[in-house]
C-alpha positions as CSV (number, residue, x, y, z in Angstrom):
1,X,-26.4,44.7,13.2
2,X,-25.7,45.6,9.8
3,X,-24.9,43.7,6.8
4,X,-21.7,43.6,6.4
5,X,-21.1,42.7,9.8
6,X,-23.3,39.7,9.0
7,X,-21.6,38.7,6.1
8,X,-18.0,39.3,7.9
9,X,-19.0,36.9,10.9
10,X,-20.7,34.6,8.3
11,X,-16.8,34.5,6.2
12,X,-15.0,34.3,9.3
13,X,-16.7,31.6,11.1
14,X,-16.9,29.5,7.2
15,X,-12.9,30.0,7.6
16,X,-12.7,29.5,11.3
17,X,-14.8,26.2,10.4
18,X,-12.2,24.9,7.8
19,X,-9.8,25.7,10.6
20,X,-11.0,23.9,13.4
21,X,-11.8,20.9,11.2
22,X,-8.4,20.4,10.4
23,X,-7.3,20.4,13.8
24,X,-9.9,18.2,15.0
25,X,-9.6,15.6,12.5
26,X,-5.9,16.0,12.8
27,X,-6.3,15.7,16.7
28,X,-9.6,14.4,17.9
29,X,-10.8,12.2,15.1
30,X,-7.1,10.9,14.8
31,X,-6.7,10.9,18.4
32,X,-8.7,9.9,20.9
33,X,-11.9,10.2,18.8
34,X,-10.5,7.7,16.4
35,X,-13.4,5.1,17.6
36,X,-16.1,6.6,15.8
37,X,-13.8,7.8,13.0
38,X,-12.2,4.0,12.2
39,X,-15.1,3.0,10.4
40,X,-15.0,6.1,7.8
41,X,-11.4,5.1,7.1
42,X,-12.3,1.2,6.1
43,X,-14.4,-0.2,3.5
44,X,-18.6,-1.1,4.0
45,X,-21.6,-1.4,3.2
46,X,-23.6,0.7,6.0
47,X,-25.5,4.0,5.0
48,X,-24.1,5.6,8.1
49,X,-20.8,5.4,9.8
50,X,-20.5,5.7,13.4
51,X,-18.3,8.9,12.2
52,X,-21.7,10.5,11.8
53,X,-21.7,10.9,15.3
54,X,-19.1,13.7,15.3
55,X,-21.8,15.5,12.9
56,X,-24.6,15.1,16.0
57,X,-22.2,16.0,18.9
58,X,-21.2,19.5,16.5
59,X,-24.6,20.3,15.6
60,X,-25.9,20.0,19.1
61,X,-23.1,22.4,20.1
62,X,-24.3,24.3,17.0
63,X,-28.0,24.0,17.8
64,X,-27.3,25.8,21.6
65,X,-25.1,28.7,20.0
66,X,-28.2,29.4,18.1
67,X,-31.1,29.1,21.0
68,X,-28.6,31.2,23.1
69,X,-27.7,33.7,20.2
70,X,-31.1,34.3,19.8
71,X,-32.0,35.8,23.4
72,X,-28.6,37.2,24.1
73,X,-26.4,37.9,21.0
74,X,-26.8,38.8,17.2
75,X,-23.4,37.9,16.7
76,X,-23.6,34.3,18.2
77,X,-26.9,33.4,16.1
78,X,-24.6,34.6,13.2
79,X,-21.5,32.5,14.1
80,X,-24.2,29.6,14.4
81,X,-25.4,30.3,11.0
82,X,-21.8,30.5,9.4
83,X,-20.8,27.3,11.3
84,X,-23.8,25.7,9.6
85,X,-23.3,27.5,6.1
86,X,-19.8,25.1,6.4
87,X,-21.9,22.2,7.7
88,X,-23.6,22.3,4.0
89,X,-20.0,22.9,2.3
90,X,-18.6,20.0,4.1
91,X,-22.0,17.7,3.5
92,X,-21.7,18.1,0.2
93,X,-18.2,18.7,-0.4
94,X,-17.1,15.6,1.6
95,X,-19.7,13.6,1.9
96,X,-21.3,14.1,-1.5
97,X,-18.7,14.4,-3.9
98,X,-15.7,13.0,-2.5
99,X,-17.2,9.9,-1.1
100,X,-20.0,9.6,-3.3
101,X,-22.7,9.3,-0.6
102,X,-25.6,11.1,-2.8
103,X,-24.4,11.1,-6.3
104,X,-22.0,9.8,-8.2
105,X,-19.6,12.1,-10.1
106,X,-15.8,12.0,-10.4
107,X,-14.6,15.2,-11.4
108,X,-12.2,15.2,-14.6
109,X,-10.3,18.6,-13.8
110,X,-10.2,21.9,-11.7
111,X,-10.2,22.6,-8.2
112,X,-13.2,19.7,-7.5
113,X,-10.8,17.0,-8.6
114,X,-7.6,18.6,-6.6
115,X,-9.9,17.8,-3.3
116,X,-11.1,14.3,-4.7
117,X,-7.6,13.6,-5.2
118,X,-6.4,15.0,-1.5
119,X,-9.0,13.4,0.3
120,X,-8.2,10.0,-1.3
121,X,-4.6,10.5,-0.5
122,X,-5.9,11.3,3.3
123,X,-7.3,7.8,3.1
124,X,-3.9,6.1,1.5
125,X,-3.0,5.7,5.0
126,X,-3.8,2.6,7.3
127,X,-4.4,3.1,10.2
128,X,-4.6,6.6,12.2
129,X,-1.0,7.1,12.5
130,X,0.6,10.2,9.7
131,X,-1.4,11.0,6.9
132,X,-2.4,14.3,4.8
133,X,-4.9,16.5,4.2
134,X,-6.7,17.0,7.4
135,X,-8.9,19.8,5.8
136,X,-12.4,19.6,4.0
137,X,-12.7,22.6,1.6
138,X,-9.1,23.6,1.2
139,X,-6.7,20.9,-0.8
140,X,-3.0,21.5,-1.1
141,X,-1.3,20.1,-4.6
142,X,-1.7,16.2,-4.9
143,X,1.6,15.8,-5.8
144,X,3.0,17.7,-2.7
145,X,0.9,15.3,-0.6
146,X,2.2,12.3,-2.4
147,X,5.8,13.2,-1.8
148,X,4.7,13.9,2.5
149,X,3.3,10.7,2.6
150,X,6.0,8.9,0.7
151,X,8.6,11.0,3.4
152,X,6.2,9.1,6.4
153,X,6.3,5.6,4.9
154,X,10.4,6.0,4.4
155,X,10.2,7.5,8.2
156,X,8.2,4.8,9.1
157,X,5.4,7.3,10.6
158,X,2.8,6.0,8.5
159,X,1.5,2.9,6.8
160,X,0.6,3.6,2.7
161,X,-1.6,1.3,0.6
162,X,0.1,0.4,-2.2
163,X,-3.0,1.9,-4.4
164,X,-1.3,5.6,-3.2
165,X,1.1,5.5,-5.7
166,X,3.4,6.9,-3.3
């Protein structure tokens, strides 16, 4: 396989990632999933969130791509290795920056604070029902978001915390 077909299956499956993360969190994690995602959406103390579990249930998935992609397919043990490229991204993306698991930094401008500032306006919601800002890595304009989520409180769709500023 050559090189650039390793780094195209590498970008697409970063950008496939970001895709399918949206629409699970959208659909799983604010669906039927919301169970083990509840506990990321309301305050604690605890160093892990039964959220964490998604992360073990997608690596696993993640691990066999890679066991199989080794005897059978190039490709494959290069879509694991994208999907797990994004697995970093979003670790420390999300889970470092945004919510402050590893460090503590608050950005003061550019494209780090736009996704601070969406994924705290993903969390202005109680409850499961609406919200914005499904994504990880890609943030639309905070003040696009503001004005959705104030559209679903006046709809009634969604609960807003005060704090929103919606």
């Amino acid at each position: 396989m050559s090189a650039l077909a390793i780094i195209g299956i590498i970008t697409a499956s970063v950008i496939g990632m970001e895709l399918f993360a949206w629409w699970a969190h959208k659909y799983i994690m604010h669906g039927w999933g919301w169970g083990w995602h509840r506990d990321h959406h309301e305050p604690h103390d605890n160093m892990l969130e039964k959220n964490d579990m998604f992360a073990v249930v997608f690596g696993t998935a993640v691990f066999f791509m890679f066991l199989i992609g080794f005897y059978l397919s190039d490709a494959l043990w290069w879509t694991a290795f994208g999907i797990t490229v994004y697995g970093l991204i979003y670790t420390l993306v999300h889970d470092g920056l945004v919510h402050q698991r590893f460090w503590k930094y608050v950005p003061k401008r550019g494209y780090a604070k736009r996704l601070v500032q969406a994924h705290k306006l993903h969390h202005a919601t109680v409850g499961r029902e609406g919200g914005v800002s499904f994504g990880f890595v890609f943030a639309r304009d905070p003040a696009k978001l503001k004005a959705e989520l104030k559209a679903q409180r006046d709809a009634g769709i969604a609960v807003v915390r005060d704090s929103a500023g919606t």
